[in-house]
N, C-alpha and C positions, 0 to 999 in steps of 0.2 A: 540837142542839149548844148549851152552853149559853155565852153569850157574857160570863160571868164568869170564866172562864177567859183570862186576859187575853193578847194577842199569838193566839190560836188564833182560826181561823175560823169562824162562828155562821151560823146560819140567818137570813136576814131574816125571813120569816114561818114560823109553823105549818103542814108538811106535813100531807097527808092521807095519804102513802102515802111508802116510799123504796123504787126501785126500782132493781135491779145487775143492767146489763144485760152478756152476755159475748156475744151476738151480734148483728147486724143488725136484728132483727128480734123482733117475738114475738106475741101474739095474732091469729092468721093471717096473718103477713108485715106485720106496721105497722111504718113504723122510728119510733121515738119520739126516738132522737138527735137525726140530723141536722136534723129540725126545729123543735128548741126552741129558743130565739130571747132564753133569759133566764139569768143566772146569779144562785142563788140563796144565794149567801153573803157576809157580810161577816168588818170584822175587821181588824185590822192588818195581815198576811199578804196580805190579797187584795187584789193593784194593778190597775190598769186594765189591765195590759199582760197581766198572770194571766189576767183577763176574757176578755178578746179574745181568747188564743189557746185558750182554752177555746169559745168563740163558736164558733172555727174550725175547730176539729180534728171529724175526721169519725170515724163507725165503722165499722171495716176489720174485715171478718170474719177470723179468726186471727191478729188485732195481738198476744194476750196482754194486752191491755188490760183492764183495768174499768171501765163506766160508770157513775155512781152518779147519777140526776134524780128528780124528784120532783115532784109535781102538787099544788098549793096544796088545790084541794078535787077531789072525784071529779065534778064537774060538767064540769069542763076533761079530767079523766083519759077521759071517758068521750066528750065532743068528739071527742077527739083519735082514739078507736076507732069513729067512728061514719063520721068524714069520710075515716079511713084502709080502712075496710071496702069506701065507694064509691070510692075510686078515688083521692079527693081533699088526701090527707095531706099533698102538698107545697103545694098552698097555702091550704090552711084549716085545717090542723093546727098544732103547732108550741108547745102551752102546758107541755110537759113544761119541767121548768126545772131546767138543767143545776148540777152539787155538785162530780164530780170525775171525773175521764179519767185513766188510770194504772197501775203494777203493783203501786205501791207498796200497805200496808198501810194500810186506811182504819179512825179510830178514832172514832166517834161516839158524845159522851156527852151524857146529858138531865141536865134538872134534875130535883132530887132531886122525890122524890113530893109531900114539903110544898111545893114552889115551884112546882109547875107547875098550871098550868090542862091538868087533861085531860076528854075527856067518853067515856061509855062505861067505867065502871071502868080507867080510866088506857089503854084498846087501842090500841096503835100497829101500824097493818096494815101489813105488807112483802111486795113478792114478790120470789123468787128465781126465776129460771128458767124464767117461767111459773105457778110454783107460787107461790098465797096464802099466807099463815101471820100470825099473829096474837100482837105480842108484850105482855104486860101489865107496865105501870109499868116500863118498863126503867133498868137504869142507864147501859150501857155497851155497846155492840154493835162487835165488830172483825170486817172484812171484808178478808181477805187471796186473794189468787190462791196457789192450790193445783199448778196442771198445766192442761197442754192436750192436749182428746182432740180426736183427728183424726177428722174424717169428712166423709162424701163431699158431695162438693159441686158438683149438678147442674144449676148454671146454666151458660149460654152464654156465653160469654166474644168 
């Protein structure tokens, strides 16, 4: 996000990855939400009270909701799937860093190509779903809730 866009929300640092999560869960059952412990935007817009109840809010499998976090570099992203693999995610995990919880329409724009420092011919890697994908020098990326498909759900309650 480019933080000349004035009154609108910025990224404090350089992502290595944005990730939208719509479930609990994903790389063999890791929750990456409820353990990340940082919020990663500034801005006119973001108060401390924004903060916190983003800190707080959990993810509820069929909220309808979008999670939107992101891991500074794949060093931490990759932490966080290693300690979640053993067993350990809730307390040695936690570096995902939280953007935005919501239904609403999520509008993320970069700086133009001349302003930005990128490495790798401009690649900014995302995944959806599980699914990697790879976007080059982007400008603008909008991420809206479509529908919710139901399906079975075989935990114990």
């Amino acid at each position: 996000m480019d933080k000349k866009n004035t009154g609108e929300p910025y990224l404090r640092r350089n992502p290595c990855s944005f990730v939208l999560l719509n479930t609990t869960t994903m790389t063999r059952g890791i929750q990456f939400w409820d353990p990340a412990r940082q919020v990663g935007t500034k801005g006119e817009t973001v108060t401390q009270e924004k903060k916190e109840a983003l800190l707080k809010s959990r993810k509820e499998l069929g909220s309808g909701e979008m999670h939107l976090l992101t891991f500074w570099n794949k060093f931490t992203f990759n932490h966080d799937i290693v300690w979640g693999q053993l067993g350990l995610g809730k307390c040695c995990a936690g570096n995902g860093v939280r953007l935005y919880q919501g239904r609403d329409q999520v509008n993320l724009r970069f700086k133009r190509k001349e302003e930005a420092k990128y490495q790798k011919e401009g690649r900014v890697y995302m995944q959806v779903d599980g699914e990697y994908f790879i976007v080059h020098y982007p400008d603008q990326l909008q991420i809206r809730y479509l529908k919710q498909v139901n399906v079975l759900d075989g935990r114990k309650r």
